[in-house]
C-alpha positions in Angstrom: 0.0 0.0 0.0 1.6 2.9 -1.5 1.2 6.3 -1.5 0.4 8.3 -4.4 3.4 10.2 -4.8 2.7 14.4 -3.5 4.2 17.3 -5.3 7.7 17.9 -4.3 7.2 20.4 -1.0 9.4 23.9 -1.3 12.5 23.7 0.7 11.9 25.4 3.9 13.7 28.7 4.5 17.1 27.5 6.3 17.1 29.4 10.1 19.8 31.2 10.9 21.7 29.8 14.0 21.4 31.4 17.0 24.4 32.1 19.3 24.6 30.2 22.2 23.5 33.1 25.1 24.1 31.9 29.0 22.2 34.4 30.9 24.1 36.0 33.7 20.8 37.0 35.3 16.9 36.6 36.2 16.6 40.2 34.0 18.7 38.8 31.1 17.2 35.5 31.2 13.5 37.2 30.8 14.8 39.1 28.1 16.3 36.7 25.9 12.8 34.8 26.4 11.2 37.8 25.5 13.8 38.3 22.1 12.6 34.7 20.8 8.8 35.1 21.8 8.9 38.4 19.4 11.1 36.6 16.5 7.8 35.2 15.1 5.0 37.3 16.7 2.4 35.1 14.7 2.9 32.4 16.3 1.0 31.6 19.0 2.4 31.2 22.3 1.4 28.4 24.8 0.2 29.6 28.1 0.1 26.9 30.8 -3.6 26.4 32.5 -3.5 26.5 36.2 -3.2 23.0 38.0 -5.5 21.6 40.0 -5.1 21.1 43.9 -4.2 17.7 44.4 -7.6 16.1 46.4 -7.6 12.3 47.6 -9.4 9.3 46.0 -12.6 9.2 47.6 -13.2 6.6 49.9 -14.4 3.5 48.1 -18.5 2.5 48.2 -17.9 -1.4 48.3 -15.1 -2.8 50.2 -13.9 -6.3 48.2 -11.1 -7.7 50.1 -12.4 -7.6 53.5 -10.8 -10.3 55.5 -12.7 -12.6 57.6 -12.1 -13.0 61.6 -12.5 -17.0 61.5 -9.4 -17.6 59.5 -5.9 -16.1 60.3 -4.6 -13.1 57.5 -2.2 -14.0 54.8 1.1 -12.8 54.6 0.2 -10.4 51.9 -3.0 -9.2 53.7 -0.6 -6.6 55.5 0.4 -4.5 52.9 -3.3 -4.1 51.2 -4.7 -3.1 54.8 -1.4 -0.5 55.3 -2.2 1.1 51.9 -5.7 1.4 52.8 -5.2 2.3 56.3 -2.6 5.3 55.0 -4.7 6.3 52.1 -7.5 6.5 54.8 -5.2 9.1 56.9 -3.8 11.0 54.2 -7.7 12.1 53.3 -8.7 12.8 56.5 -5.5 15.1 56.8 -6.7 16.7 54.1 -10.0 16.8 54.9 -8.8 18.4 58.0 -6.1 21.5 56.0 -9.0 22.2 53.9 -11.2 22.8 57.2 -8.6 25.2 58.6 -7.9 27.3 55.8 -11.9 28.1 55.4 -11.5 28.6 59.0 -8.2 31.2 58.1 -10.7 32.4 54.8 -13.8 33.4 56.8 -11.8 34.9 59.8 -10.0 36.8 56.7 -13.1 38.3 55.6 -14.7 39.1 58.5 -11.1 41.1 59.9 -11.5 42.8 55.7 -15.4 43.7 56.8 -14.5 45.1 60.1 -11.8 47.2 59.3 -14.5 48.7 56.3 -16.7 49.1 58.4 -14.0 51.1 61.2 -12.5 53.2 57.9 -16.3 54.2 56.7 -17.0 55.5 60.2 -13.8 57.9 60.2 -14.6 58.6 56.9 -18.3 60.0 58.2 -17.2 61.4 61.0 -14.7 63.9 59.5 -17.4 64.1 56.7 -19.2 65.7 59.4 -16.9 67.7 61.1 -16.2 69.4 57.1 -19.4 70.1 56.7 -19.5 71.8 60.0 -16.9 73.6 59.4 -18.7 74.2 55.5 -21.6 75.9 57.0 -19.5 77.6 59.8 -17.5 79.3 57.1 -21.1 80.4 55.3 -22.9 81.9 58.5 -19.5 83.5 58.8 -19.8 85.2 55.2 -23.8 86.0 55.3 -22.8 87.6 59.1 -20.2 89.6 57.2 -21.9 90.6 54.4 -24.5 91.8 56.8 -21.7 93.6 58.8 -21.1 95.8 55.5 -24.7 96.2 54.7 -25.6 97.8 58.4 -21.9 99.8 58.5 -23.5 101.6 55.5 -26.1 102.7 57.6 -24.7 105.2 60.5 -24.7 104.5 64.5 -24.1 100.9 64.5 -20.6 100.2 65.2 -21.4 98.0 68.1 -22.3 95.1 66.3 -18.9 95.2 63.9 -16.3 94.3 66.7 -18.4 90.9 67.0 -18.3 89.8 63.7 -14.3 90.3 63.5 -14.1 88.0 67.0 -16.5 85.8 64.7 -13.7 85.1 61.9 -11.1 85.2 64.5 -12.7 82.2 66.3 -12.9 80.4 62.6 -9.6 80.9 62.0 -8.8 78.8 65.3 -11.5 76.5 64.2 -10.4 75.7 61.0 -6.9 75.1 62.1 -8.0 72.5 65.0 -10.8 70.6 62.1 -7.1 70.5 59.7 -6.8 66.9 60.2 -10.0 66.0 58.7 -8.3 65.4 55.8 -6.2 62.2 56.7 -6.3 58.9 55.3 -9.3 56.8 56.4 -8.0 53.6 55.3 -6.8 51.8 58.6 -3.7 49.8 59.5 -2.9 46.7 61.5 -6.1 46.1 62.9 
């Protein structure tokens, strides 16, 4: 059984040898694997899928070889119940690690949750002291616009020595509300 002879194939294009390149580094390495990746950017390039976590055989449904308790064990019978019997232990070990790191996972979160919940309540709590200090800085103006509107009118000077104490005590105000503006996110808790 022959083959029907094909038409003659072209000759391939001959590549050209590549020098022999021992990395000195991590850096260079990357970068001469980088250098052949880009020689033939149509090709594509293999990207490894992530490996699954090893898991034990499940335990089996139907026992075969169970031994009797009339007659004495074999020589052999031994081995099969020291597999089994080590097989048994390595899943419940498992069993037991994959218990724990929930355990670790949960106690994770919740720790992620509180510390949310302790940066959201900073972050309210110098929302409200800006917005104090906001409408502070408003009743401030309107007092002082009033100021200029009544020093227009004659005889009431009384009332203009308040309204500079008023911006005076803003002043202070605003420099003790200054760290408002710190980070809320929260460390080490």
């Amino acid at each position: 059984n022959m083959a029907a002879p094909s038409a003659p194939r072209p000759p391939r294009p001959r590549k050209e040898p590549q020098p022999l390149v021992i990395p000195r580094s991590a850096a260079e390495e990357q970068r001469l694997r980088l250098e052949r990746l880009m020689r033939n950017p149509d090709k594509t390039v293999p990207i490894p899928e992530k490996l699954n976590e090893w898991a034990p055989r499940p335990p089996p449904e139907f026992v075969r070889d169970v031994m009797g308790s009339s007659a004495g064990a074999g020589s052999g019978e031994f081995h099969v119940y020291r597999h089994l019997r080590r097989r048994e232990y390595q899943r419940q070990d498992f069993m037991d690690a994959m218990a724990e790191k929930q355990r670790l996972d949960e106690e994770f979160q919740k720790k992620l949750e509180r510390n949310k919940m302790i940066a959201e309540e900073q972050t309210a709590k110098r929302r409200r002291k800006r917005q104090k200090l906001k409408e502070k800085k408003l009743q401030a103006k309107k007092n002082k616009l009033e100021q200029k509107k009544q020093e227009k009118e004659p005889g009431q000077s009384q009332e203009q020595g308040s309204s500079e104490d008023d911006e005076e005590d803003s002043k202070e105000e605003e420099e003790k509300e200054d760290d408002a503006e710190e980070p809320s996110f929260v460390m080490g808790r």
